[in-house]
C-alpha positions in Angstrom: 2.5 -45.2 98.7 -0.2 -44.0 96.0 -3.1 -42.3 96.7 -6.5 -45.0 97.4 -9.2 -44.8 95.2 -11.9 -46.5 96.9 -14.7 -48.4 94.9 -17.4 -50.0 96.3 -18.4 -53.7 95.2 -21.8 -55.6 96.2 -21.1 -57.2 98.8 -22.6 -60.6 97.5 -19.5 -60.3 94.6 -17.1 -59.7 97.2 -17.9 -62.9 99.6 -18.2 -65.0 96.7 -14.4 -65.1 95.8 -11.4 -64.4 97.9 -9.7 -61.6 95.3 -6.0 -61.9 94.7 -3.4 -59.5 96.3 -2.0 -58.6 93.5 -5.3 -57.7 92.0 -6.1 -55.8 95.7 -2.7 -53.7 95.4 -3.2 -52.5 91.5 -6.6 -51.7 92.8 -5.4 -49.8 95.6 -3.5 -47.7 93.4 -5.3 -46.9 90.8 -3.7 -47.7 87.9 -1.1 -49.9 86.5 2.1 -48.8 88.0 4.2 -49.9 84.8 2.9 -46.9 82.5 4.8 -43.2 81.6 2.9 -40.0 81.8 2.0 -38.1 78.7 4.4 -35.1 77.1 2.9 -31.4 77.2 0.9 -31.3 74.0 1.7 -29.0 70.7 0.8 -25.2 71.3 -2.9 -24.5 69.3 -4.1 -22.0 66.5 -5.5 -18.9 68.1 -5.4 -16.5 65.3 -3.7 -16.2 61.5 -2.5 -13.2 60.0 -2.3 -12.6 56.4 -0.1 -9.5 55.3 -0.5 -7.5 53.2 -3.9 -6.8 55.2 -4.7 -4.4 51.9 -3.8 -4.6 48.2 -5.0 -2.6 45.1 -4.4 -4.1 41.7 -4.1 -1.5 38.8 -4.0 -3.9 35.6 -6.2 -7.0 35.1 -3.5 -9.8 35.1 -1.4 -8.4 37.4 -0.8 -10.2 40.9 -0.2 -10.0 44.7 1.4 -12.5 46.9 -0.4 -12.8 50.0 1.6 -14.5 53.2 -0.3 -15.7 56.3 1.5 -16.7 59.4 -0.4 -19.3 62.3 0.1 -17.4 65.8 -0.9 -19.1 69.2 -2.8 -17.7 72.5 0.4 -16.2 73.3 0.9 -14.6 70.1 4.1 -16.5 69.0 4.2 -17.1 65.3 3.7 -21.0 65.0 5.7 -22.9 62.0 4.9 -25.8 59.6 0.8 -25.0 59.1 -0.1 -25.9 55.6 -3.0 -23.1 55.0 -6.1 -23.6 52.3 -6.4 -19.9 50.4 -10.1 -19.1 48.7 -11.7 -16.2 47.2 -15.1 -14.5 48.0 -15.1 -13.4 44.1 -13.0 -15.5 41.9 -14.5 -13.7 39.2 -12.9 -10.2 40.4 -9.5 -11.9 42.0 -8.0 -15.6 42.0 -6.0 -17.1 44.6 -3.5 -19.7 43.7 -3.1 -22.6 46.4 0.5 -20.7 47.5 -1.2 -17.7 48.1 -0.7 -15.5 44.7 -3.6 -13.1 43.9 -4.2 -12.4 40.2 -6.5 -9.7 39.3 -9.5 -11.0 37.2 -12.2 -8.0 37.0 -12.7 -4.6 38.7 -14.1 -4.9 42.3 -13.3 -5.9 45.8 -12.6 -10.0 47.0 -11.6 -11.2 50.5 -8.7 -13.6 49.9 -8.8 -16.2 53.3 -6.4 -18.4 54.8 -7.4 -20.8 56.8 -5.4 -24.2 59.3 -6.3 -26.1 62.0 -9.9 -24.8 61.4 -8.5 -20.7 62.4 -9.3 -17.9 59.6 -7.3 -14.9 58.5 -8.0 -12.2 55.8 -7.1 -9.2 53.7 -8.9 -7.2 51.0 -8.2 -6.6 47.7 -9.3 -4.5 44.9 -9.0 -4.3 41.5 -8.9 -0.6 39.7 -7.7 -1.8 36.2 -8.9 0.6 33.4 -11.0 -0.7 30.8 -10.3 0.7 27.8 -6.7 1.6 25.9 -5.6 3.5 23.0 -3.8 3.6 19.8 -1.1 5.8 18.8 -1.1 6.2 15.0 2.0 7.3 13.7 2.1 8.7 9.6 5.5 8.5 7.9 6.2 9.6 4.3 9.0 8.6 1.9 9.8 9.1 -1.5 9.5 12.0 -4.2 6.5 13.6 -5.2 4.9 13.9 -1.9 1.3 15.0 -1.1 1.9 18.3 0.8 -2.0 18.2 1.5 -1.5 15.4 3.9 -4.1 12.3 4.3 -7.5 11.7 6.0 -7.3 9.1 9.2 -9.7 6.5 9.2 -10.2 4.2 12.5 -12.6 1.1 12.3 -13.8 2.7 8.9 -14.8 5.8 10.3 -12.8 9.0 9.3 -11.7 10.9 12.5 -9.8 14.0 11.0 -6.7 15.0 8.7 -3.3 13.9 9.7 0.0 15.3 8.5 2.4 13.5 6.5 4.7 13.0 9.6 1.9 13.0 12.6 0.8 11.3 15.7 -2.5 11.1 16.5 -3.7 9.2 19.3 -6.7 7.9 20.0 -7.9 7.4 23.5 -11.2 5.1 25.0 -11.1 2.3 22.8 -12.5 -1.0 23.7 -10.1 -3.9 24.0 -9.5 -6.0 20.8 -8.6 -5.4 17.3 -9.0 -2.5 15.7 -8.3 -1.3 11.4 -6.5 2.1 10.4 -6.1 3.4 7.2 -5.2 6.8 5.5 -7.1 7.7 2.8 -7.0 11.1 0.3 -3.7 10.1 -0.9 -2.6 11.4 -4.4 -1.9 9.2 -7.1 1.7 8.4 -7.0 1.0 7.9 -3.1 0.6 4.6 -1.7 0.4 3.2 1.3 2.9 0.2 2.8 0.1 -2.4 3.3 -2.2 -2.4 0.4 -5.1 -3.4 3.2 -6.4 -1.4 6.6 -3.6 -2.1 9.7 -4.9 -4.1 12.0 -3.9 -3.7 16.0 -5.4 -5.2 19.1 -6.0 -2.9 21.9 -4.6 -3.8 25.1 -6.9 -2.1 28.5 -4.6 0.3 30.2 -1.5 0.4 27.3 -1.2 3.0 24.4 -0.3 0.5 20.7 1.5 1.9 18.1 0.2 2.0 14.5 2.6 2.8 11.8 0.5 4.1 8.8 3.5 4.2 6.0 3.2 5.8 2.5 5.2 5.6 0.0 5.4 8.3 -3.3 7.1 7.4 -6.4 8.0 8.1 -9.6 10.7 7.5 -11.8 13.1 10.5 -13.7 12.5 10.4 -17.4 16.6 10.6 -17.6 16.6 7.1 -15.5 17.9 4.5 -18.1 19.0 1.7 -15.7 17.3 0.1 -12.8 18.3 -1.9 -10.4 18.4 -3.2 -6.4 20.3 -1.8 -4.0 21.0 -4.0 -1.0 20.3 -1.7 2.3 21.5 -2.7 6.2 19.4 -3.6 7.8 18.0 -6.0 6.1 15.8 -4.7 3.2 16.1 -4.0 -1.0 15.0 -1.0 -2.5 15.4 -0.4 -6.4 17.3 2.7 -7.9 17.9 3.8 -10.7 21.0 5.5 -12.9 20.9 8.5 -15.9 23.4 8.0 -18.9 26.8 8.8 -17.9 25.8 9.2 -14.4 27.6 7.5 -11.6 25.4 8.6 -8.5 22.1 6.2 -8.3 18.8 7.8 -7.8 16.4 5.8 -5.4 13.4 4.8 -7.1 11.4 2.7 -4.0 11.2 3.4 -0.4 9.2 0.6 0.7 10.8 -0.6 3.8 10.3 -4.4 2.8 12.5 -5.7 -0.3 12.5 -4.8 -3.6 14.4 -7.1 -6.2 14.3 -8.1 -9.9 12.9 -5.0 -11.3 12.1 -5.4 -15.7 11.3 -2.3 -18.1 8.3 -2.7 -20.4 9.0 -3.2 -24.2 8.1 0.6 -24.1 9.4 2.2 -20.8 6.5 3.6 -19.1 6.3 0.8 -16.7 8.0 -1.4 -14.1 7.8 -5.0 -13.0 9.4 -5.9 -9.5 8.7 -8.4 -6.7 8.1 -6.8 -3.8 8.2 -9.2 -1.0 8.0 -12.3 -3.0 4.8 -10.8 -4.8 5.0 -9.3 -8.5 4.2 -5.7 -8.3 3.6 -3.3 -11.4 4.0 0.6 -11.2 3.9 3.1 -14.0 7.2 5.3 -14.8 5.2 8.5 -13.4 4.4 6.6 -10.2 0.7 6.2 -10.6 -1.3 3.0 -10.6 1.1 0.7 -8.5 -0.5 -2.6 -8.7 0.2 -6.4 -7.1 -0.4 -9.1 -8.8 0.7 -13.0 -8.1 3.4 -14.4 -5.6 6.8 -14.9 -7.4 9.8 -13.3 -8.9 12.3 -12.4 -11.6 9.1 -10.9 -13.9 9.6 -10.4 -17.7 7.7 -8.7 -20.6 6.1 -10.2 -23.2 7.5 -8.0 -26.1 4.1 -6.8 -27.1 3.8 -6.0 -23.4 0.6 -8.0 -22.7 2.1 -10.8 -20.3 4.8 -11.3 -17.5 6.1 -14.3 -17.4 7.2 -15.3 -13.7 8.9 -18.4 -11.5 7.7 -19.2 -8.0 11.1 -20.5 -7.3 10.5 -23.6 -9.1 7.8 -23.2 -11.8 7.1 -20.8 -14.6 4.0 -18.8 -14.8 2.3 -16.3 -17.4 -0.6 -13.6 -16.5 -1.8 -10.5 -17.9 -1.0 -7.4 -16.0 -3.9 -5.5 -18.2 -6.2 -9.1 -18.0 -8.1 -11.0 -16.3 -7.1 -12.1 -12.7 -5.1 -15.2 -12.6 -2.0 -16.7 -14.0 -1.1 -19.6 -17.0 1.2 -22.5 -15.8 3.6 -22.7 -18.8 6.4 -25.0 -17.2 9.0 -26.1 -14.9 12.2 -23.4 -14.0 12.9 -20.1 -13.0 14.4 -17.2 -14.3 12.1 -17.2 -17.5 13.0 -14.6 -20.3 11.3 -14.1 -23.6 12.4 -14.4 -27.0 12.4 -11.5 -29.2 9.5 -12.6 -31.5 7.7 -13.6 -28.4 7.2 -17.5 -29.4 9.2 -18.8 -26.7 10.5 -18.4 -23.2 13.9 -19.5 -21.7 14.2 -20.9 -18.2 16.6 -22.7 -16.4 15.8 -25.7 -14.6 17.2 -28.2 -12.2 17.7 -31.6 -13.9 19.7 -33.3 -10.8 21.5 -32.0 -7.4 24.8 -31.2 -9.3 23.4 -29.9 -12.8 21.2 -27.3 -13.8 20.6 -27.2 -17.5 18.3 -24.2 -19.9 15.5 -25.4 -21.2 13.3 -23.4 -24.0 9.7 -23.8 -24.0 6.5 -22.9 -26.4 5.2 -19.1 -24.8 1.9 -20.9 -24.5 3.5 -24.0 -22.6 5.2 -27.2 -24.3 7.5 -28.1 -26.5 10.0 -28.5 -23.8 14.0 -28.8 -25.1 16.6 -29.2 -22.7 19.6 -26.9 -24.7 22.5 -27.4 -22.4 22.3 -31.1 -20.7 25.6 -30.5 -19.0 26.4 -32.7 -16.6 27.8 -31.5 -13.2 27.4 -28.1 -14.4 24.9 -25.4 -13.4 23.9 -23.3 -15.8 21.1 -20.5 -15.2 19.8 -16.8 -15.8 19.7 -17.5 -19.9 19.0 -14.0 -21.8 18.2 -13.7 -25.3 20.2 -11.6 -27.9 18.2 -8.3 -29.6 17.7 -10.2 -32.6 17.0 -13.8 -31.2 20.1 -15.4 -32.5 22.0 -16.7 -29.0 21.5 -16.7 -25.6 23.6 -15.6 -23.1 24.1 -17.5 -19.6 26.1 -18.4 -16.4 27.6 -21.1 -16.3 29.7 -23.0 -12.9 31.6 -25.7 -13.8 31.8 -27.7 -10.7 35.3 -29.6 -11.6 37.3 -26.8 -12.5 35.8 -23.0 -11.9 34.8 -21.6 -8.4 32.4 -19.4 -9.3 29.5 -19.0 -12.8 31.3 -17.4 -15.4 29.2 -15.6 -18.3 28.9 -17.7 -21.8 27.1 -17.5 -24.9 25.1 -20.2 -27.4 23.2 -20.1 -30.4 19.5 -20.0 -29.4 19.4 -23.5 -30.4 22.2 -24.7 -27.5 25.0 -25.2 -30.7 28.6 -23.8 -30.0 28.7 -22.6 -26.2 31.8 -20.2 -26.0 33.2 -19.0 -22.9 32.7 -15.4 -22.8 34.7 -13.4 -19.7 36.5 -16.2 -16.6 37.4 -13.8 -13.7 38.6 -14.4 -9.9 34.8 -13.9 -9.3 30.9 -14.6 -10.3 29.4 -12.8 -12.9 25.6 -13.4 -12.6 22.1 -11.9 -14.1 23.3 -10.7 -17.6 21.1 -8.3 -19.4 21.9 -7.9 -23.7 21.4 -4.1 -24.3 20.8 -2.9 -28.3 23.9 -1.9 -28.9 25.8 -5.4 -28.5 26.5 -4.7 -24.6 26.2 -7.5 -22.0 25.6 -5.7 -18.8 26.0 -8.2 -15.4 26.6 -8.4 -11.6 30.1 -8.9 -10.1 30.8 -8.7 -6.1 28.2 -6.4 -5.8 29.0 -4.0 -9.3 27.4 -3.7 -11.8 29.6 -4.1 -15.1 29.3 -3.6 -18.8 31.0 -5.9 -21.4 31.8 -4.9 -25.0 31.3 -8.1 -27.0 33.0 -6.6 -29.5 36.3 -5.9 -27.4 35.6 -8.2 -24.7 36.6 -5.6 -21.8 34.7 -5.4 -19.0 34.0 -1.8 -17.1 32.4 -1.0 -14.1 29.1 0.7 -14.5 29.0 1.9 -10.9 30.7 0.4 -8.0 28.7 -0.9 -5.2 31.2 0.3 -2.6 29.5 -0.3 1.2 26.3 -1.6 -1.0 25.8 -4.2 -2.9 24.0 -4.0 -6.8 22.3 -6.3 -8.9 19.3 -7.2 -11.0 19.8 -4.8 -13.9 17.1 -3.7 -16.2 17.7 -1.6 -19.4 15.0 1.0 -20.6 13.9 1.0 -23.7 13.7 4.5 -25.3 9.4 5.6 -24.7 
């Protein structure tokens, strides 16, 4: 039996139709007796939790992650609720949509997590410092060194003397970049970068600036110069007395130093230093750059350097006017004795490299070797400017350049010294010497023997680029 329900009905509806038993017994219990009652329905939020209920943020950037857990009425943690996280500040903190904080600005936010309409919170709070500092760090190399130490200059401003190995920092500086430079240095000082160092400050972190310098100058007994390979991976150039067998180092500069050339008079040197022509005099003073290139050589008047930038020929004026004279295609220019034209070698096709002689001024191109599948390069002119020296790789027969000699015209080529290995950059000295570079040596052949000696081994270096001085 089921429980009655009684309804009442007009009685005009109920004597105008005689209702249906069926209908009278659903009636009679209410409802239709087919149907299932309803499961217990799905526990609801009471309250949500977000731990950490604090957090303190010391560096802008830096984050938090923030977890929030759904509890019910009871207090058991309920599972599955997707939460939406906001920010009261988003300019002081940020909340990512899983609940990361990042710190933005210095301040306080309330980071909220909210489902099913149910709010929890914690606080947070930036303390980031807003300022940093630099560390300047001096560091002196070479001979001749300034015992009076330098003057340190920060954003132009001088802020004291500083030793030649010192640290100074300097504390409260506003974020961003900031310039430091030494100044007071003697003459044969100079610093590493030719311009101010330039460093961003970081809030909260301490930068290091290296402020180098660099002394120089070069022994009158020096009659050689040359570079030294150095681990880890720089070139300096150094130099060695008559008879001498122990190199002297000339530059310290921590970059590298190659392809040094002696004025027609000997007081001063031509190098590239980092791919850019650099010219010093021999007592250190007055150490100047110039254009982007390499393997620079004197005009014999010593007026002009003539240059390659790996592929091209250029001429400038180191006493001049700014700026440089495009003379030709090639590298590895040298000048004639009488200064009327410069040898370069140049690449004619990918399996031959021929030398070419030019006009000083530019022109009157002549292709002397036109060898074909051969490489000859690094021509050098005779004291008198009969012949030219060369290397030369013979692709079908030799495994390495071996040194030979011409008539300045190209005429009669002569094989001058084949060994096991290369021989490369020759240098004619006065006194009918051809000094070159062999697996790292540096050697000397008599052309009028035609035995070889080593000038100085390179041992656990590695020499080459030879210069000769000519007596001041």
């Amino acid at each position: 039996m089921c429980d009655a329900q009684l309804r009442r009905f007009p009685l005009s509806s109920l004597a105008s139709a005689a209702l249906p038993i069926s209908f009278l017994a659903l009636w009679s219990c209410g409802g239709d007796s087919s149907g299932s009652p309803s499961g217990p329905s799905e526990p609801s939020v009471s309250s949500v939790t977000v731990t950490p209920s604090t957090a303190t943020l010391l560096l802008f950037g830096d984050t938090v992650r923030l977890e929030a857990v759904a509890r019910d009425a009871a207090g058991s943690a309920l599972s599955d609720k997707v939460f939406t996280w906001s920010s009261s500040l988003d300019n002081v903190a940020t909340v990512s949509s899983t609940g990361l904080v990042t710190a933005s600005a210095n301040g306080g936010a309330t980071i909220t997590a909210t489902t099913a309409g149910v709010a929890g919170s914690a606080s947070v709070t930036i303390q980031a410092p807003t300022t940093g500092s630099l560390r300047l760090i001096t560091t002196t190399v070479g001979r001749n060194l300034d015992p009076d130490g330098y003057t340190l200059q920060l954003d132009g401003t001088n802020i004291g003397p500083v030793g030649l190995e010192d640290t100074v920092t300097v504390s409260d500086l506003e974020p961003g970049p900031h310039s430091a430079a030494l100044s007071g240095l003697s003459a044969t000082c100079h610093d590493f970068a030719p311009d101010p160092v330039s460093e961003s400050v970081i809030a909260g972190q301490v930068t290091d600036v290296l402020l180098g310098v660099e002394c120089l100058g070069i022994p009158d007994d020096i009659s050689l110069v040359f570079a030294r390979g150095r681990q880890p991976d720089s070139l300096y150039l150094v130099g060695l007395a008559d008879g001498q067998a122990v190199p002297v180092a000339l530059t310290f500069h921590p970059g590298f130093d190659r392809d040094p050339a002696w004025s027609p008079d000997g007081t001063r040197l031509a190098f590239s230093r980092d791919g850019v022509i650099h010219v010093m005099s021999v007592d250190g003073t007055e150490l100047r750059s110039f254009e982007q290139g390499t393997n620079p050589s004197w005009s014999p008047d010593g007026t002009k350097i003539a240059y390659d930038n790996l592929t091209r020929t250029f001429v400038f004026e180191p006493d001049g006017a700014a700026g440089n004279t495009f003379i030709g295609s090639g590298t590895a220019p040298a000048w004639s004795p009488d200064g009327s034209r410069i040898a370069v070698d140049d690449l004619v096709t990918q399996n031959q490299t021929d030398i070419f002689l030019m006009n000083a001024t530019g022109g009157g191109r002549v292709n002397i070797t036109d060898n074909a599948n051969r490489a000859d390069r690094e021509p050098a002119w005779s004291p008198d400017g009969s012949q030219i020296v060369f290397r030369r790789l013979n692709r079908s027969e030799s495994t390495g350049y071996d040194l030979w000699l011409m008539n300045s015209d190209g005429s009669d080529p002569t094989e001058l010294l084949a060994r096991p290995s290369a021989q490369t950059g020759p240098v004619w000295l006065p006194d009918d010497r051809i000094l070159f570079n062999s697996e790292g040596n540096i050697l000397s052949l008599d052309l009028s023997t035609g035995e070889a000696e080593i000038v100085i081994a390179g041992g656990s270096a590695s020499y080459f680029g030879v210069t000769w001085r000519p007596v001041p």
